[in-house]
ZADO-600792 format. One record per residue (C-alpha): residue in three letters; x, y, z. Coordinates in steps of 0.2 Angstrom, whole numbers, plus 2048, in hexadecimal, padded with zeros to 3 digits. Layout:
! ZADO-600792
ATOM / resn / X / Y / Z
ATOM / ALA / X / Y / Z
...
END
This chain:
! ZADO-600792
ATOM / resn / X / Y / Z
ATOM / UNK / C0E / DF2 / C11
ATOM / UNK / C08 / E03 / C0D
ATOM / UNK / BF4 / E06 / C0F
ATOM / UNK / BEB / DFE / C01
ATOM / UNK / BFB / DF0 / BFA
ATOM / UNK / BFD / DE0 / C00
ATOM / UNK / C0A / DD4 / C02
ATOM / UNK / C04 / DCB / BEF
ATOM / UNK / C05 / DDE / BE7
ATOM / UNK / C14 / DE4 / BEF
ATOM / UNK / C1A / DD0 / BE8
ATOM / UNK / C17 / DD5 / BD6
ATOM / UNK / C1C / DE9 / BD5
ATOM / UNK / C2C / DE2 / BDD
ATOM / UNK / C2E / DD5 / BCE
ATOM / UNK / C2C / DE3 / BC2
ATOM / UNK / C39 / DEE / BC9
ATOM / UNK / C47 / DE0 / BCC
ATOM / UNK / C43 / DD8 / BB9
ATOM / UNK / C40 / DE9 / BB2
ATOM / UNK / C35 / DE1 / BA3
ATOM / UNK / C25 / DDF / B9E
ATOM / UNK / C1D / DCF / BA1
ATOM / UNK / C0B / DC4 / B9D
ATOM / UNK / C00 / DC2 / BAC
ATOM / UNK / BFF / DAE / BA7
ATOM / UNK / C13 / DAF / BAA
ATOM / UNK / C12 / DBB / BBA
ATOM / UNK / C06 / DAC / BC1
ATOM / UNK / C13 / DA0 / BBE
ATOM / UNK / C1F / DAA / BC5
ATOM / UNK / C18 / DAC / BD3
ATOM / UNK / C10 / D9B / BD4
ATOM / UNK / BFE / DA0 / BD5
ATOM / UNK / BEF / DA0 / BCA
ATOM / UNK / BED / DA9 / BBA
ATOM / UNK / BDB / DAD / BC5
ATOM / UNK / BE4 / DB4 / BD3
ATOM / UNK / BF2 / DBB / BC8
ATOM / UNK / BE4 / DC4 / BC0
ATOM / UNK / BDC / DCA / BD0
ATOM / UNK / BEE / DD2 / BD5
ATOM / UNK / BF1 / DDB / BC5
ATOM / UNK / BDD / DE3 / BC4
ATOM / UNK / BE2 / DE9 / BD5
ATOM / UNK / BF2 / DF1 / BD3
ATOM / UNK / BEA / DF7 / BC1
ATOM / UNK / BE0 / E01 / BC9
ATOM / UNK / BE9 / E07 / BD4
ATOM / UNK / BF4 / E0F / BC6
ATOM / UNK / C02 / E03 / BCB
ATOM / UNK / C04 / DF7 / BBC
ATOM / UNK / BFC / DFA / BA9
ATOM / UNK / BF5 / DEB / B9E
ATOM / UNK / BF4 / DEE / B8C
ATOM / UNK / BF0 / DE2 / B7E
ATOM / UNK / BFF / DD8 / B7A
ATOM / UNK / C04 / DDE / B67
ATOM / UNK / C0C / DCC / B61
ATOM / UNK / BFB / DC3 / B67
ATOM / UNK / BE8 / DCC / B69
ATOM / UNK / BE4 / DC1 / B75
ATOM / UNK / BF2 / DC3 / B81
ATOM / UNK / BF5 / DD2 / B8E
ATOM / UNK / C06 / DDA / B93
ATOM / UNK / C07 / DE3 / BA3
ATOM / UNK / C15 / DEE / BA9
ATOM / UNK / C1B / DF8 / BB8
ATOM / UNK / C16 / E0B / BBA
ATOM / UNK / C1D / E19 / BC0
ATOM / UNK / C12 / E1B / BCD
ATOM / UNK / C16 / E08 / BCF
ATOM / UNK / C27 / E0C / BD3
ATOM / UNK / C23 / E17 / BE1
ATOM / UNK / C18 / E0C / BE7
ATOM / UNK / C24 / E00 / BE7
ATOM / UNK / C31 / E0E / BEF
ATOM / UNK / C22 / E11 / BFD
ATOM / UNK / C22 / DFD / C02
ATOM / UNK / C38 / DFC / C03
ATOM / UNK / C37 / E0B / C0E
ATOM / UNK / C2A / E05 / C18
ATOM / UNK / C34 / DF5 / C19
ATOM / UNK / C41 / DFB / C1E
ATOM / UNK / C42 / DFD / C33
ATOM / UNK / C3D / DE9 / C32
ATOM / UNK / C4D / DE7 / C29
ATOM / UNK / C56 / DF4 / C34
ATOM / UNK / C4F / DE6 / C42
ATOM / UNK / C54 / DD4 / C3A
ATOM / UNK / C65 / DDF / C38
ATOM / UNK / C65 / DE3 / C4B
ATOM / UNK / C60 / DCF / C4F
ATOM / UNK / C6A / DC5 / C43
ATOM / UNK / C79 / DD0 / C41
ATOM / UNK / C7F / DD8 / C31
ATOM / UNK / C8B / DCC / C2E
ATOM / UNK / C7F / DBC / C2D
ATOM / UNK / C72 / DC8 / C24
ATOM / UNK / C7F / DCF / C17
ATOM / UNK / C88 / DBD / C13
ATOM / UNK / C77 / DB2 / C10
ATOM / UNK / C72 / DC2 / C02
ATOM / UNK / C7E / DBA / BF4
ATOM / UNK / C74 / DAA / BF7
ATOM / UNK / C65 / DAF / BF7
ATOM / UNK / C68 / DB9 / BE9
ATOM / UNK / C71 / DAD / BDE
ATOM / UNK / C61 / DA0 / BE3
ATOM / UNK / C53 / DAE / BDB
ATOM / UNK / C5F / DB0 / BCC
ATOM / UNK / C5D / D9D / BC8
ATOM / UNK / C4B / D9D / BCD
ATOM / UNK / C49 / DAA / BC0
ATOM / UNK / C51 / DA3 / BB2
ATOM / UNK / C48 / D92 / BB6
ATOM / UNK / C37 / D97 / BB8
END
């Protein structure tokens, strides 16, 4: 990861930019299978970092909604790029062909994941 993400932070700025939707924290902590504590701890990071906002959610005072930045995005941008001669490797080691066919699995996998949560 780039200086100052982790793994947990790259985790959620990547969510935001597959889903492309705003969500709560207490549903990002289920997502991610993790506390609303810890959920809580990730987003106050990458808040202040510039990466996420949290406003007031508008249907419920109590309730927060955080979204993806733009400086998020290219934070985000920053982590795939960085990523990406450890991908250039597992393509090298297991072949482009066993790479390529198990990505319509995996993908298919996530999409129930998400629609299960």
């Amino acid at each position: 990861m780039p200086e100052g993400l982790t793994l947990s932070q790259f985790g959620v700025l990547n969510h935001f930019v597959r889903l492309k939707k705003v969500e709560s924290p207490a549903r990002l902590a289920k997502a991610f299978q993790v506390t609303k504590g810890a959920m809580t701890n990730t987003l106050g990071r990458l808040n202040k970092q510039g990466f996420i906002s949290i406003k007031p959610d508008p249907g419920d005072g109590r309730a927060k909604l955080v979204e993806i930045t733009d400086a998020g995005i290219e934070a985000h941008q920053a982590c795939i790029s960085a990523l990406a001669p450890l991908l250039g490797k597992l393509n090298a080691d297991l072949g482009v062909e066993d790479f390529t066919s198990v990505l319509p699995h995996l993908e298919r996998i996530r999409i129930y994941l998400d629609n299960n949560r």
